[in-house]
TISE-112242 format. One record per residue (C-alpha): residue number from 1; residue in one letter; z, x, y. Coordinates in nm, 2 decimals, decimal comma. Example, Ala and Ser with C-alpha at 12.3 -4.5 7.8 and 13.67 -1.06 7.14 Angstrom:
REM TISE-112242
resi; resn; c3; c1; c2
1; A; 0,78; 1,23; -0,45
2; S; 0,71; 1,37; -0,11
This chain:
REM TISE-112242
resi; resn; c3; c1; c2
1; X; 0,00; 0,00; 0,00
2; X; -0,06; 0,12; 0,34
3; X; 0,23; 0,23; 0,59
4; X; 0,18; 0,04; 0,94
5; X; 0,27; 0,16; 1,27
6; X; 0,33; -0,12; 1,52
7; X; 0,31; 0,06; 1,86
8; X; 0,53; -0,13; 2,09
9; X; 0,71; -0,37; 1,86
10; X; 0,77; -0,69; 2,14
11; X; 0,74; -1,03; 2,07
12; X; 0,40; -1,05; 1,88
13; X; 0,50; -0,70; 1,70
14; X; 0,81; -0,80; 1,59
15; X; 0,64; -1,15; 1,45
16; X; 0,39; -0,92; 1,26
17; X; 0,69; -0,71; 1,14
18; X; 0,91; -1,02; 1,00
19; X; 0,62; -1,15; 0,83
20; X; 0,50; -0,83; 0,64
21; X; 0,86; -0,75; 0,49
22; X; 0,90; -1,16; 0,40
23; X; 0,53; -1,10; 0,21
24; X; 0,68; -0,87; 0,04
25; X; 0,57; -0,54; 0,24
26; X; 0,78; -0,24; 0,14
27; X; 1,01; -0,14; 0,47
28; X; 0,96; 0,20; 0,37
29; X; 0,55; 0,14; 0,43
30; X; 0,61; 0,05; 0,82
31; X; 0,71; 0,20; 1,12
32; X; 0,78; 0,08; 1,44
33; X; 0,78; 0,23; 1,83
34; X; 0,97; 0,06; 2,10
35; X; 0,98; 0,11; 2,48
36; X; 1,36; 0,10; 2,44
37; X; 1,62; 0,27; 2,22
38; X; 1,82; 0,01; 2,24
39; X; 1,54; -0,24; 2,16
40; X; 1,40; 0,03; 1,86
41; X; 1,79; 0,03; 1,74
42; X; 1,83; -0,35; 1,74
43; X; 1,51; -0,34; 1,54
44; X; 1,60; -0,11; 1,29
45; X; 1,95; -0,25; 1,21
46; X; 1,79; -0,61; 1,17
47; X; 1,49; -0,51; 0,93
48; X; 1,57; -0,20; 0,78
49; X; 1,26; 0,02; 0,95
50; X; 1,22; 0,35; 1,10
51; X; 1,17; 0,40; 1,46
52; X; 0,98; 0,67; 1,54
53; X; 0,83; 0,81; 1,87
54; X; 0,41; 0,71; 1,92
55; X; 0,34; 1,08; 1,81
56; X; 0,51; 1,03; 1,51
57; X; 0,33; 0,70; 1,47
58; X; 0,00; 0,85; 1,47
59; X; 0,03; 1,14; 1,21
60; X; 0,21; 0,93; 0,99
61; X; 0,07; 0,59; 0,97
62; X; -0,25; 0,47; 0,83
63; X; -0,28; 0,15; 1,03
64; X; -0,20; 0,16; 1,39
65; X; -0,08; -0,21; 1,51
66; X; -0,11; -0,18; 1,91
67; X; 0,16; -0,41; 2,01
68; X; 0,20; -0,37; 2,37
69; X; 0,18; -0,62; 2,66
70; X; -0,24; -0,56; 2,77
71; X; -0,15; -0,41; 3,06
72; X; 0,10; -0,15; 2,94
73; X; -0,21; -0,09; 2,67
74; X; -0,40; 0,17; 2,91
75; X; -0,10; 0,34; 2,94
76; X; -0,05; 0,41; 2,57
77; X; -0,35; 0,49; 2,44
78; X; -0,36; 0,75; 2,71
79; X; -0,07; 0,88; 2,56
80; X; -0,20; 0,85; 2,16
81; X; -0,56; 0,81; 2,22
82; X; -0,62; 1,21; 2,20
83; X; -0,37; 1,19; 1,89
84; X; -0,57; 0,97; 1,66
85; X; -0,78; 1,08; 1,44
86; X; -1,11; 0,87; 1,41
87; X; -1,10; 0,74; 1,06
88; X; -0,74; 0,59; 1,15
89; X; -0,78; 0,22; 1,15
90; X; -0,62; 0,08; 1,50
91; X; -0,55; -0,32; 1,52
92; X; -0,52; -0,46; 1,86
93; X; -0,28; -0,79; 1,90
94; X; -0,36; -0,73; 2,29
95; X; -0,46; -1,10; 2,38
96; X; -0,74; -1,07; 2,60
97; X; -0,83; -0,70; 2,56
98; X; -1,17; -0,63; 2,39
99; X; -1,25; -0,35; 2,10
100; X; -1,43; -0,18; 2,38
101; X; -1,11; -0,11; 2,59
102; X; -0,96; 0,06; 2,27
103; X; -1,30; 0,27; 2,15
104; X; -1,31; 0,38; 2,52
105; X; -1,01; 0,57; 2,46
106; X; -1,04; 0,62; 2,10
107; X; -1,22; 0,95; 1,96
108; X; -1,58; 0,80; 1,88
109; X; -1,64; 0,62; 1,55
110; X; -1,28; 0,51; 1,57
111; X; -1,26; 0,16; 1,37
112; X; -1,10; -0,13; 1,61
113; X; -1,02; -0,47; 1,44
114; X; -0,93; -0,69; 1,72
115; X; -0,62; -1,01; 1,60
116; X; -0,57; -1,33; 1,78
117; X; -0,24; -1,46; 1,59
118; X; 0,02; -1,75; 1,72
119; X; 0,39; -1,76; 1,71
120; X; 0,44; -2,00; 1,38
121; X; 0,41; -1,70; 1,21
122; X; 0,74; -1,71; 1,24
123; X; 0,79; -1,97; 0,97
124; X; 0,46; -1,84; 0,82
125; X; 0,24; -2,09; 0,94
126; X; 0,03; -1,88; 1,18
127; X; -0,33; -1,90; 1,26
128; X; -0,52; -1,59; 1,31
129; X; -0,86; -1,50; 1,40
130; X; -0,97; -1,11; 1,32
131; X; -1,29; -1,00; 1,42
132; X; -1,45; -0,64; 1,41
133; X; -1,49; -0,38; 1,66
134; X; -1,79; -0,17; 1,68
135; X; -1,69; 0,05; 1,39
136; X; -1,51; -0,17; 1,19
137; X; -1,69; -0,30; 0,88
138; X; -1,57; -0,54; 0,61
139; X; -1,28; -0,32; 0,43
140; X; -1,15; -0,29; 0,79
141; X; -1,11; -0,65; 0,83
142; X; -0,99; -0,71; 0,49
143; X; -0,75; -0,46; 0,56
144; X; -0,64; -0,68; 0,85
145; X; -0,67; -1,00; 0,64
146; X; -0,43; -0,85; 0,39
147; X; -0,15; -0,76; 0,70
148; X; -0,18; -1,13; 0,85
149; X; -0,28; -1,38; 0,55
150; X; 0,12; -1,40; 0,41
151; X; 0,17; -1,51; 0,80
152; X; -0,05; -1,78; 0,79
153; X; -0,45; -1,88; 0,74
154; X; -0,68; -1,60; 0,87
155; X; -1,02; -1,63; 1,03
156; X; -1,31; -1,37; 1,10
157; X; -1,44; -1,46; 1,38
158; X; -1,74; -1,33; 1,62
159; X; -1,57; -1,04; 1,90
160; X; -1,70; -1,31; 2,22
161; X; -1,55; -1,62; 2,07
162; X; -1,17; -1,42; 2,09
163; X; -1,15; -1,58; 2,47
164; X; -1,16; -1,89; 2,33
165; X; -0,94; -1,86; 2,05
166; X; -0,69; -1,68; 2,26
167; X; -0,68; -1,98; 2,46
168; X; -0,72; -2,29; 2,18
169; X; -0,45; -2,13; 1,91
170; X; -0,33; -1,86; 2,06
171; X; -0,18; -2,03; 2,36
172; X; -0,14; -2,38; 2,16
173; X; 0,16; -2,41; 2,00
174; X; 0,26; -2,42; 2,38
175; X; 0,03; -2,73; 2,41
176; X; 0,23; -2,94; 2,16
177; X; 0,54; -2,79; 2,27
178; X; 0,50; -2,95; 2,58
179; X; 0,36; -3,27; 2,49
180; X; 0,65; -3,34; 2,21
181; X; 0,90; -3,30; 2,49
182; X; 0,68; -3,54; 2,68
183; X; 0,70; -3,76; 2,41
184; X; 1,09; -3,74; 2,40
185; X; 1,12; -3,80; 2,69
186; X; 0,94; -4,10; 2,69
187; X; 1,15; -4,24; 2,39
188; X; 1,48; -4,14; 2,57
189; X; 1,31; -4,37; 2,87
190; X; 1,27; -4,63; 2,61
191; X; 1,60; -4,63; 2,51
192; X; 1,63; -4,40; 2,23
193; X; 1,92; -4,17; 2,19
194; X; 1,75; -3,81; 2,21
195; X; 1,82; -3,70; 1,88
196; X; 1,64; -4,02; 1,74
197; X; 1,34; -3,94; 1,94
198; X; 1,28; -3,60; 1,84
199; X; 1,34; -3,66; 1,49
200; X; 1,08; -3,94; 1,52
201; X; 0,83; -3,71; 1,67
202; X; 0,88; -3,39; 1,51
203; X; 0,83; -3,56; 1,18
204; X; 0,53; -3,77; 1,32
205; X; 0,35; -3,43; 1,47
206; X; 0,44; -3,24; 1,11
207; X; 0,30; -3,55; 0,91
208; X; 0,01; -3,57; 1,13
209; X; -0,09; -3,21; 1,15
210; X; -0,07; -3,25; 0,73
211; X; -0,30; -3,57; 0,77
212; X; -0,54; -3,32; 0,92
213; X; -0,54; -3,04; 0,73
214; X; -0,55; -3,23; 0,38
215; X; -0,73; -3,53; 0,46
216; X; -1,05; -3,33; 0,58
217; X; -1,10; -3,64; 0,76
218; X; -1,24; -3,60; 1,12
219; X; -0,94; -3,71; 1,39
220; X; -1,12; -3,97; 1,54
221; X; -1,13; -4,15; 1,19
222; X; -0,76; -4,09; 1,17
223; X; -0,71; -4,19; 1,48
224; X; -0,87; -4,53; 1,45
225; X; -0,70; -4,60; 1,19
226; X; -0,38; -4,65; 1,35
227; X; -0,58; -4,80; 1,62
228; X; -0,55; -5,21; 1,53
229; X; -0,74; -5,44; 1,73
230; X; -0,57; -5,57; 2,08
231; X; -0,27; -5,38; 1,93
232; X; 0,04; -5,12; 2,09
233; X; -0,18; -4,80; 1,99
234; X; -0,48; -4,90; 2,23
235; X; -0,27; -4,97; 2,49
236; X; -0,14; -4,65; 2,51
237; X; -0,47; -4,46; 2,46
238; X; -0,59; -4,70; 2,75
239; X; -0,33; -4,50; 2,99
240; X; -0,38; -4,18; 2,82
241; X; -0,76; -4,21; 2,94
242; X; -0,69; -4,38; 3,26
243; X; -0,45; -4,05; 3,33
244; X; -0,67; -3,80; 3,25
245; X; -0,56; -3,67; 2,95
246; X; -0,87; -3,58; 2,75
247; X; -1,02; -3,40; 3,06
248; X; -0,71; -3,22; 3,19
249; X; -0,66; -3,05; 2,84
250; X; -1,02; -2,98; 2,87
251; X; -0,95; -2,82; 3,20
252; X; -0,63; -2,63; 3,08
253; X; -0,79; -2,46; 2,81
254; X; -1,08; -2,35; 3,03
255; X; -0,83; -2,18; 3,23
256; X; -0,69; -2,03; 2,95
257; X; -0,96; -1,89; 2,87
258; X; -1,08; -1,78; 3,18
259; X; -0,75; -1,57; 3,23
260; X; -0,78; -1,39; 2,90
261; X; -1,13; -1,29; 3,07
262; X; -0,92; -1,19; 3,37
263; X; -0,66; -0,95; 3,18
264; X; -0,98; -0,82; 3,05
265; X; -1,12; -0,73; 3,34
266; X; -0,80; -0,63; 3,51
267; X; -0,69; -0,38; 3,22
268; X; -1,04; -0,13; 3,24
């Protein structure tokens, strides 16, 4: 099995590292950088991993998992970059930052896999889209696929549709976040004692989502059938589309996207 380095083990690193040692990856196999002692100590006592400096990373690992924030990215690899020799396999979880930004500052021929994963892999339910770098071929990304499937389902995905994942899946747990506690809310309004309305919709979203994924049914057959004629369920779409609802997420996930663009841009 291959030893991983994650390079700045933060929220996403730390994610990845959880869900390699609960597949069954060997602690011994992975190594892990951090900004911090403190935070590379607190990491250590909780997983049982070595923290070693980004030098140490480099000569010693045969993955390198670039966890940094993007723009803390430029930083490191000018720090590494020089270090790495160019048959290393470097993964990217930098939203937003393309495979070019990393062979830029990688000795040519370096192979770049570039992940787009979510935070449920923290129950193991992530999605994650991989997709090649330049140099990358198909034992890179089933390299990758082997480090992120035990986290969730895995995707290869073209390089120019990462954008757009970034800001469907990546960002999107945030989406339903938001509109579950909408939907409390609107139960407590109704009259509902809070814990009843988030039991209510946690298990409505979790049977839903399930509905989805099993039924292979498209959602607007799903949909309609909940949706009785004259009934309570076309009501409420009425106001949803009255309000905007459809279009506004439209809107949000454009602007998603177009910041991942932006960090892009901003990081060269």
């Amino acid at each position: 099995m291959h030893t991983v380095a994650i390079l700045g083990t933060g929220k996403m690193g730390e994610l990845v590292l959880a869900g390699l040692l609960r597949s069954g990856w060997p602690a011994d196999r992975l190594l892990i950088t951090a900004r911090r002692p403190e935070r590379g100590a607190e990491l250590a006592a909780k997983y049982g991993v070595t923290v070693v400096t980004n030098a140490e990373a480099v000569e010693r690992a045969e993955i390198l998992a670039i966890g940094v924030k993007p723009q803390d990215a430029g930083t490191l690899l000018d720090e590494v970059g020089p270090k790495v020799p160019a048959g290393k396999l470097v993964v990217s979880l930098c939203a937003g930052l393309p495979t070019g930004f990393f062979a830029a500052r990688l000795p040519e021929g370096t192979p770049v896999v570039r992940v787009m994963t979510n935070t449920p892999a923290l129950v193991d339910q992530a999605m994650t889209a991989i997709s090649a770098g330049p140099h990358a071929n198909g034992e890179h990304l089933a390299i990758a696929e082997e480090m992120f499937k035990p986290l969730g389902v895995t995707l290869r995905v073209p390089e120019s549709q990462q954008d757009a994942v970034t800001a469907l899946s990546g960002s999107g747990p945030a989406y339903f976040y938001l509109l579950v506690e909408a939907m409390i809310d609107a139960g407590i309004l109704l009259g509902l004692p809070r814990q009843v309305a988030h039991e209510l919709i946690v298990q409505t979203a979790i049977g839903s989502a399930v509905m989805l994924r099993d039924s292979g049914e498209h959602p607007v057959k799903l949909r309609e059938a909940v949706t009785s004629p004259a009934g309570t369920t076309i009501s409420a779409i009425r106001e949803l589309e009255k309000h905007g609802v459809r279009a506004a997420l439209l809107a949000a996930l454009e602007a998603a996207r177009d910041r991942a663009r932006e960090i892009a841009t901003q990081s060269v």
